[in-house]
Steps between C-alpha positions, in 0.01 A plus 500: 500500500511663845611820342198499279239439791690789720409770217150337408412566893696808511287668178188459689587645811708806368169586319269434798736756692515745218080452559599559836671815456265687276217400738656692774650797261098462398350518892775802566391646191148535621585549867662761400215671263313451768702643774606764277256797579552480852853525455389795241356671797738369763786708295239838428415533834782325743812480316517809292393723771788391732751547229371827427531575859849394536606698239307772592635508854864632332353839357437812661108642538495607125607136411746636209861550750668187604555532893597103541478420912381838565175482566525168715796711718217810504223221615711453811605857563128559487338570896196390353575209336702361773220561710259307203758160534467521904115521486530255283732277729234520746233388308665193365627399884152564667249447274560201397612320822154655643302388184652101496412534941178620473428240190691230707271576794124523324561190291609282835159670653251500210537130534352474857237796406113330365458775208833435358431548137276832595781617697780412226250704264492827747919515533518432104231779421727807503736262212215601266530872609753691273801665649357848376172420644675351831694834528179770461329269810813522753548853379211591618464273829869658557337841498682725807131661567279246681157601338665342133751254611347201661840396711506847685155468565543217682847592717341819545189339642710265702703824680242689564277210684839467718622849520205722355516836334492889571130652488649840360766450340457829315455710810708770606484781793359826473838714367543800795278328781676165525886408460626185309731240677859369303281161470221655370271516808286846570501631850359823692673812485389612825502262821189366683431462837247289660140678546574644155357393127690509175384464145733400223419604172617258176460531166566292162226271542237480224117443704418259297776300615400510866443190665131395503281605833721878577329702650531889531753663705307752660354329810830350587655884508262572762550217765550632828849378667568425815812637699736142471435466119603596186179495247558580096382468162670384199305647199483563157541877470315540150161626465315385167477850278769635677336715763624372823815723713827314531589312842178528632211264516244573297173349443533284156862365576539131612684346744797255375404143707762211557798747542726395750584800747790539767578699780862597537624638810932638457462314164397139602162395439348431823088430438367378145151461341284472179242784384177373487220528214482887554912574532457523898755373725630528836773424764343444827731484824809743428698639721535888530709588254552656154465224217530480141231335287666290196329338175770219429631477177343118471153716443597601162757225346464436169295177438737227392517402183659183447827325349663661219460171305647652162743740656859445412569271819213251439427478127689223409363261774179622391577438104648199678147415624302515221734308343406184750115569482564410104693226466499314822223289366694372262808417739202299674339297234887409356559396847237332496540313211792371677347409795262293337772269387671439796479124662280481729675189665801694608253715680301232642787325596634824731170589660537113590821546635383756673609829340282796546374708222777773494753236522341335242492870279861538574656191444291337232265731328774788426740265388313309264349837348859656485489444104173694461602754754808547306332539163195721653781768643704539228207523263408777732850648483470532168171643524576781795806579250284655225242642743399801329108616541445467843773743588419731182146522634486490879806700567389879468711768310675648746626150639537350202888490509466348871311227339669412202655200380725406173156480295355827550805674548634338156127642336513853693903548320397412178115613506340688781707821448875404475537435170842294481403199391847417470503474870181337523610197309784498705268425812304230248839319451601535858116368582561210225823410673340405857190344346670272302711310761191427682294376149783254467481366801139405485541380160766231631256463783216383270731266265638316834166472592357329165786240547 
């Protein structure tokens, strides 16, 4: 009897969990179909490509001769590779510490700021702005001449407002009447004694570049002198058609104002003045005496021209740089995110305590954001890691090797005129390799998280 009620129960619920079974074979079934042209594309596009690249990493350039570790033992023998993984290095240690910082620092402020959301949408902007796009703009604000690049405009403003600039920096002495200095200065051949004029002819000076308000030369020529000074004219010894004589002054020439003049007496300057509008100047009060009259070299310096931003000492900070303008928005607004979700108790409870507001940053703000800290700099670890058009773009030919990192220098082995692709996928694998620990890491990150 007992026997018979065990297997009239028992029928039931063997078929309900044969029911069972096929309903989930069923939901995988369809899970599956539905799944299944991602994974379609996921294997096209991810999978088969990194196979491909593995194997292709053990042939030569022609891809038909097996060289097995050969090319991975040539990517490290390589000067320009190794210098590829340490400009890489340095991206992935500064640019991400600076990008979490900065993103740390905006989100904390944004909070106390009115326009919040207005300023959240001005740091995000240049997210919407594509890498190619983003590396034209800072090529050209980069530009080493400061009528195209907008940076050396601006430092080269800034110097010359504290410093200021040569007015002839083109000008040079009249070859046979006037001798040139080691430090570039032009001086009298012949001494000068008080009670006596000299003229001093220069040339190299287009008029139209004359400063506005010269005037001729001619009247200053003339000034009588009396017997304790030294009188003179600094002019432009060029006559418009080419009729004037040489080292004298004629009618048409002009004088050269705003050039700093010195008397030198046994080779140390010992009076100094400034031509005025017509090139005249003069050195009242000498002693008897035979003197030498000097045009320092600080008359014709070349006018500065600003940092070498894309030279080979500064163009991966400046790579560097546009990097941040990009993407610290989005260190910000993740940040942010974060923020938003702390508790405001525990803050409210410290400023009652009586905590100030760094103490209150450093001990309860950064540790409570520590997760999303974590998971915004490794994301950008990842990201820095497979920086490619920034650097392709901004960086110009003849630095590009000072610039590069494991992206571009894998593309310029295997495309931009190296050919050996074997090699090239080398530098993909070796790339693969360091991006990987990281993505693993912030996988793990986000599954602790969803517990």
């Amino acid at each position: 009897m007992t026997a018979t009620l065990v297997k009239e129960q028992a029928g039931p619920r063997a078929a309900g969990a044969a029911r069972g079974r096929r309903s989930r074979r069923r939901a995988r079934l369809i899970a599956l179909l539905f799944v299944f042209p991602a994974l379609l594309l996921l294997g096209a596009l991810v999978v088969y490509p990194v196979l491909f690249s593995v194997g292709r990493s053990f042939f030569d350039a022609s891809g038909t001769r097996f060289v097995g570790g050969g090319n991975y033992a040539e990517m490290f023998r390589d000067p320009a590779t190794l210098k590829a993984i340490r400009n890489t290095t340095i991206w992935v240690v500064v640019a991400p510490a600076l990008l979490t910082g900065l993103g740390l620092i905006l989100a904390v402020l944004v909070e106390k700021v009115r326009w919040a959301t207005a300023f959240k949408l001005l740091l995000f902007m240049p997210m919407a702005v594509s890498f190619l796009a983003a590396g034209i703009i800072f090529r050209l604000a980069y530009d080493e001449d400061p009528d195209k690049g907008v940076l050396n405009a601006a430092v080269v403003s800034v110097h010359d407002a504290f410093t200021g600039t040569s007015t002839y920096p083109t000008a040079r002495g009249r070859v046979g009447l006037l001798d040139q200095g080691r430090d570039g200065s032009w001086l009298t051949r012949a001494g000068v004694s008080p009670g006596e004029s000299v003229a001093i002819p220069m040339v190299g000076v287009l008029p139209k570049d004359l400063p506005a308000g010269t005037e001729p030369a001619r009247t200053a020529a003339s000034h009588a002198v009396s017997a304790k000074e030294v009188r003179g004219v600094v002019y432009l010894d060029f006559t418009p058609g080419g009729s004037g004589r040489q080292g004298k002054v004629d009618a048409r020439e002009s004088g050269l104002p705003g050039m700093k003049v010195e008397a030198l007496r046994d080779g140390h300057p010992v009076a100094s003045t400034t031509s005025a509008a017509d090139g005249s100047f003069r050195f009242p009060g000498l002693a008897g005496g035979s003197y030498t009259v000097r045009l320092p070299a600080a008359n014709f310096a070349a006018p500065y021209q600003g940092v070498s931003w894309l030279g080979p000492t500064l163009v991966t900070p400046a790579i560097i740089g546009a990097y941040l303008w990009i993407w610290t928005g989005f260190a910000m607004v993740l940040i942010g995110a974060g923020l938003a979700t702390l508790p405001r108790d525990a803050l409210e409870a410290a400023r009652m305590d009586g905590a100030n507001e760094w103490q209150i940053f450093r001990r309860i703000t950064v540790p409570l954001l520590a997760p999303v800290l974590t998971v915004v700099f490794v994301t950008l670890v990842i990201n820095v890691m497979k920086v490619f058009d920034l650097v392709y773009i901004i960086a110009p030919g003849p630095v590009q090797e000072d610039a590069t990192v494991l992206a571009t220098q894998m593309w310029l082995v295997s495309f931009g005129g190296g050919n050996n692709q074997g090699l090239g996928s080398a530098l993909g694998v070796l790339l693969l390799l360091l991006v990987v620990p990281a993505m693993v890491f912030n996988v793990r990150r986000f599954r602790r998280s969803q517990r």
